[in-house]
C-alpha positions in Angstrom: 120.0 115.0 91.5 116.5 113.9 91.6 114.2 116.3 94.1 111.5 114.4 96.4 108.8 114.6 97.8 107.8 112.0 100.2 103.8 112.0 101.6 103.4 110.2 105.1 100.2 109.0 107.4 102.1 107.2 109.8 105.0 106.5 112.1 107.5 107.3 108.9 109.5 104.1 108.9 109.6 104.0 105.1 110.5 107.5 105.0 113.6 107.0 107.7 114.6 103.9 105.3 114.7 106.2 102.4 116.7 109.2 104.6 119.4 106.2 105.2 119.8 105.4 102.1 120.2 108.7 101.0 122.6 109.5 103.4 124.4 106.2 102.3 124.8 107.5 99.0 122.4 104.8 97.5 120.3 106.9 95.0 120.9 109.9 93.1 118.1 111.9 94.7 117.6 114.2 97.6 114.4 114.4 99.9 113.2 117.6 99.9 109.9 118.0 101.7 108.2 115.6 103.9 103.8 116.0 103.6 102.1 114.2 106.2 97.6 114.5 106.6 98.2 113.6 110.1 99.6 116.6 112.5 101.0 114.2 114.6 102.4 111.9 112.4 105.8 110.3 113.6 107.5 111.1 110.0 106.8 115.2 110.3 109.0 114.7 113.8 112.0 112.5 111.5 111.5 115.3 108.9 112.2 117.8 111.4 114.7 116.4 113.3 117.1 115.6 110.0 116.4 119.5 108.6 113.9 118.3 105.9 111.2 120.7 105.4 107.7 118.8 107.3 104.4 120.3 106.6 101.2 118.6 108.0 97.9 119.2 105.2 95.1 118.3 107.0 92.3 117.0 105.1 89.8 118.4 107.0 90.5 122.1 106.6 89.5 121.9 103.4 85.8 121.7 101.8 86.9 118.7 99.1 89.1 116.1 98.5 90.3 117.8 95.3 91.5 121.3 97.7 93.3 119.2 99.6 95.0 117.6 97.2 95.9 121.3 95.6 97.0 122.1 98.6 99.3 119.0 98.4 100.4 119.8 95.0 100.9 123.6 95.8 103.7 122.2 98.3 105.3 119.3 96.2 105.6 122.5 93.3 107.1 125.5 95.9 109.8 122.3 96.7 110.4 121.7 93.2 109.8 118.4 93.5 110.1 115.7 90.3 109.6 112.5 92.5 107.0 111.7 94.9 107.1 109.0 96.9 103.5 107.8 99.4 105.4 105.6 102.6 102.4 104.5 104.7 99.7 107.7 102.9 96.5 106.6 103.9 94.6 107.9 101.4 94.1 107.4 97.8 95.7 109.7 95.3 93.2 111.4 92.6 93.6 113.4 89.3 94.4 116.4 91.2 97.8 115.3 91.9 98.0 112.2 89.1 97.5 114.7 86.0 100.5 116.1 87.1 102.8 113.0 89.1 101.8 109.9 86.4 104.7 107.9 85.9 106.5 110.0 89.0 104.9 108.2 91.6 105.8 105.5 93.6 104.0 103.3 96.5 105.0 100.7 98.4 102.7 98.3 99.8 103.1 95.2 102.1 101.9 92.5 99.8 102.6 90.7 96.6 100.6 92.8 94.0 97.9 92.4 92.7 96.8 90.0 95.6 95.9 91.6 98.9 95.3 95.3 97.5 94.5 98.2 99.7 94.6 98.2 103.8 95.8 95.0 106.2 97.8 93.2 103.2 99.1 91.0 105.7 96.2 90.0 107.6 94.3 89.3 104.3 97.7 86.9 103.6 96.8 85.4 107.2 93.0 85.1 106.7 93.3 83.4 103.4 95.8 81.2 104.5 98.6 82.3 101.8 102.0 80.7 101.7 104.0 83.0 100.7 103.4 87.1 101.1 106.0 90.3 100.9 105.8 93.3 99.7 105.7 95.6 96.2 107.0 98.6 94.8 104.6 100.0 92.3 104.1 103.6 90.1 100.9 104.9 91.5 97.6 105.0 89.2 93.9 106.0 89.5 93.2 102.5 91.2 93.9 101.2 94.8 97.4 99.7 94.2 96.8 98.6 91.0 99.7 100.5 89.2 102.8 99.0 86.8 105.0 96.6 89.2 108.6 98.0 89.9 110.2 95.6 92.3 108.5 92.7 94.7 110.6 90.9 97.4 108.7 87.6 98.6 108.5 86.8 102.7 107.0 82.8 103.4 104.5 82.6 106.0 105.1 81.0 108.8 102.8 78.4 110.6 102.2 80.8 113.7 102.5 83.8 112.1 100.4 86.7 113.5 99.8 90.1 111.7 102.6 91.6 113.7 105.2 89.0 113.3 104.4 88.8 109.6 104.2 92.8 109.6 107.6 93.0 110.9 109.2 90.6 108.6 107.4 92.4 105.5 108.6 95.9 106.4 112.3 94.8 106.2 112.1 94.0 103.0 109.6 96.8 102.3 112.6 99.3 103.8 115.1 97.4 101.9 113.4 97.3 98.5 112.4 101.3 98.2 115.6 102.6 98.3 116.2 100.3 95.5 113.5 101.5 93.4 114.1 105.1 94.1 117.7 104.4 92.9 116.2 103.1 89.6 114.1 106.0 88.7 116.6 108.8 89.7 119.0 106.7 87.0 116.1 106.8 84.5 116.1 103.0 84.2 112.6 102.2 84.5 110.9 101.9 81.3 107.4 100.9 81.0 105.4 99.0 78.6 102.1 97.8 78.4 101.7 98.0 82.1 105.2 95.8 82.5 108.1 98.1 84.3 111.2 96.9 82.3 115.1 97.7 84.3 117.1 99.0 81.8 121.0 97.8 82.0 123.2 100.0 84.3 124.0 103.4 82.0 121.2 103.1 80.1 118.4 105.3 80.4 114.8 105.7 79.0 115.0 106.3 75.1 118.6 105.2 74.5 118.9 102.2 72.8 116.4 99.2 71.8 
């Protein structure tokens, strides 16, 4: 049973995706600790209100980005956790916390990877007048969502489209999709090479086999 940890900016819909799917029985992992830099983010409340530890680090009580993100570590370490997963974290993750997370980090992001990286995927989609957008599960590196591809799930574009309607189509797939990934690296069947995430047969794991 895989520990994680989740970090949170937001209204925590990703998070409750992944706290249904757990409870479904969908992946082999358990969330442990909920991290939000908001206090009044609406995941700390789902946290609470499901018995999962919730603990707001606010950026600004600390004097650098790098004591924050100790801070952050400090937490995702006392909870023992091996996976950590950002749903809707607003900021972007540094050494502090990659040194010790590369390759156990995931992101979800509401756009086909690489196009439309970093904040209003789907107005970017919109602006530039794509045809097809969705959204992209991806291990987190030192870039802005520019990390090894896990699993993307494509949404057209419809001809009246607005941000929100597009938004709302793209996070079903985006709460669909996560639970998916998760499932794949609690099984230890994502494999990657040369910046391509292979999905190793059911059974098989990481360093068995060809």
């Amino acid at each position: 049973m895989t520990n994680i940890g989740v970090l949170a900016s937001g209204r925590g819909s990703n998070f409750q995706a992944l706290l249904a799917a757990q409870n479904r029985g969908e992946f082999p992992g358990k969330l442990v600790v909920l991290i939000s830099d908001k206090p009044d983010a609406g995941a700390l409340s789902i946290a609470r209100e499901n018995g999962i530890k919730a603990v707001a680090i606010l950026p600004k009580d600390f004097p650098s980005r790098e004591a924050h993100e100790t801070a952050v570590l400090k937490a995702l370490e006392e909870n023992s956790v091996e996976l950590v997963c950002l749903a809707g974290y607003m900021r972007i993750v540094s050494g502090t916390l990659l040194n010790i997370f590369h390759g156990r980090m995931l992101n979800i992001h509401p756009a086909l990877l690489p196009a439309y990286p970093g904040l209003h995927g789907q107005k970017q989609a919109l602006t530039n007048g794509a045809k097809v957008s969705g959204a992209t599960v991806h291990f987190v590196d030192e870039g802005c969502d520019t990390g090894p591809i896990i699993i993307q799930a494509a949404v057209p574009v419809e001809e009246n489209d607005t941000e929100e309607t597009l938004s709302a189509r793209i996070l079903k797939e985006e709460h669909r999709i996560y639970p998916m990934a998760v499932r794949l690296y609690c099984e230890g069947r994502l494999k990657v090479e040369n910046r391509r995430v292979h999905i190793l047969p059911p059974g098989q794991k990481k360093g068995e086999g060809k």
